[in-house]
C-alpha positions, 0 to 999 in steps of 0.5 A: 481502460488500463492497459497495465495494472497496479495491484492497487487498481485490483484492489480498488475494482474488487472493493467498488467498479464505480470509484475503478471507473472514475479513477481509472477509466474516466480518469478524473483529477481528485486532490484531495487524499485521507489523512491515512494516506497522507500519514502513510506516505510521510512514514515511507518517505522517512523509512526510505530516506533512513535506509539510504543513510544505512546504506551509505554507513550512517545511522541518524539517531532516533531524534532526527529520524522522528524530527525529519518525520514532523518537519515534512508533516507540517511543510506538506499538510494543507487542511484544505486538502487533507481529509479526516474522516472519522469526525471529532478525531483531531489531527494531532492523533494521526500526526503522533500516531506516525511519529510513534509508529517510526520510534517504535520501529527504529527501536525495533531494528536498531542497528539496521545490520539484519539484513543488505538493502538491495532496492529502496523504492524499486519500480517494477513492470512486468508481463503476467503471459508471454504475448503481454496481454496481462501487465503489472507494474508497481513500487516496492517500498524495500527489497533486502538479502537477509543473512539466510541469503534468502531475498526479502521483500518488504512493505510498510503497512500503516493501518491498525488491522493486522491480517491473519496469516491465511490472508497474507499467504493468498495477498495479491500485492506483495505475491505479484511482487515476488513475480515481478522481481523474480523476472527482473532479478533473475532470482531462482531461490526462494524469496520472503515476503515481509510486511511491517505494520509499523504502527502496532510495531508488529512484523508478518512474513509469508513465502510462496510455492512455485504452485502458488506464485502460477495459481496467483499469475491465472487468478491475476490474469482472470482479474484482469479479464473481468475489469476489461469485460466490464460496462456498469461500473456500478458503485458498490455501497460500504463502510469504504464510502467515507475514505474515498475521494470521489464520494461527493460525485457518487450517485451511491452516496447521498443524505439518505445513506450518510447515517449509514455508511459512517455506521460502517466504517466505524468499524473498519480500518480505512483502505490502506494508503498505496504509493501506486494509488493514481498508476 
């Protein structure tokens, strides 16, 4: 059992105890990822490598930055190991859907002068209590000091589903970021969580009371108790059945479910790709 979380791992038991259990308990090696993730994680890795350029007062032009984008796509991408889930959608649809996602959001904030990049790819791990029973860690894709002074967080989002924004004023992720950073920074003043969906080139920002960053830290840690107390594991049927990883050992997936699970996940979107997917 995990003796620190991640809010991935949150996620992931709240979405199915079964995948939790063979993921986190049972710990089993799975490679193989969704081509959504995969695509996630080449866009990260560009943004970041864009920001460092910012920061040391060189700005690649657009034409390098996506030409950096494809390069690593096609040096990383192994068919044998890069699943598509949604049948008859060929690849070059995911692969130009990034590439058009980092144009647009280059666009979008060219010049890169907003705000100050004060971490890129920040790990962080922090106690929810005071005796250290309740543990968090994670990777926060950007931290910045906007020109109000006020500390942003940033995430970068690659799923076509855009939260209302009660949903983002609640979400878990980014709230115990904020946590964890206040401890490690020492910041006092208030700090802005900023999501950037880059593929429908759309921004959202939410920021916490000191009320809601506690109701966050007890709801977290009674998370956490619930997945300690935990013995079934057992599987929780969905849409999501079709993106997970260890869908071929499932005793929940079988011939007889198939038709229906791919009926599900017509419509949603696939579980967002998390850097902290395998903490």
């Amino acid at each position: 059992m995990q003796s620190v979380f991640s809010p991935s791992s949150l996620s992931c038991f709240d979405n199915c105890p079964r995948q939790y259990a063979f993921r986190y308990v049972e710990k089993i090696d799975v490679d193989s990822e969704g081509v959504e993730a995969f695509v996630g994680k080449r866009v990260h890795e560009v943004l970041e490598r864009l920001y460092l350029f910012v920061g040391q007062g060189m700005l690649p032009s657009i034409h390098k930055v996506i030409a950096r984008y494809y390069a690593n796509f096609d040096e990383l991408y192994d068919a044998a190991r890069v699943r598509i889930a949604r049948e008859g959608t060929p690849l070059d649809f995911y692969r130009d859907a990034g590439a058009q996602g980092l144009d647009r959001f280059y666009r979008r904030h060219y010049p890169f002068d907003r705000d100050e990049t004060v971490g890129l790819e920040r790990k962080i791990q922090f106690r929810l209590d005071e005796d250290g029973r309740y543990a968090v860690r994670g990777i926060i894709d950007r931290i910045a000091r906007a020109k109000d002074g006020v500390l942003e967080i940033h995430d970068y989002k690659t799923g076509r589903r855009i939260p209302k924004q009660d949903e983002l004023d609640r979400d878990r992720q980014l709230g115990l970021y904020e946590l964890g950073i206040r401890e490690q920074l020492g910041e006092a003043g208030d700090v802005r969580l900023v999501w950037h969906y880059v593929i429908r080139d759309e921004s959202r920002s939410s920021q916490r009371s000191p009320e809601q960053r506690e109701l966050l830290r007890h709801e977290t840690a009674r998370a956490i108790d619930k997945i300690r107390a935990e013995r079934a594991f057992a599987p929780r049927p969905s849409g999501l059945c079709n993106w997970c990883e260890f869908r071929d050992r499932c005793p929940a997936v079988n011939p007889e479910r198939a038709a229906e699970l791919a009926a599900l996940a017509a419509d949603l979107d696939p579980p967002e790709p998390e850097q902290l997917s395998l903490l």
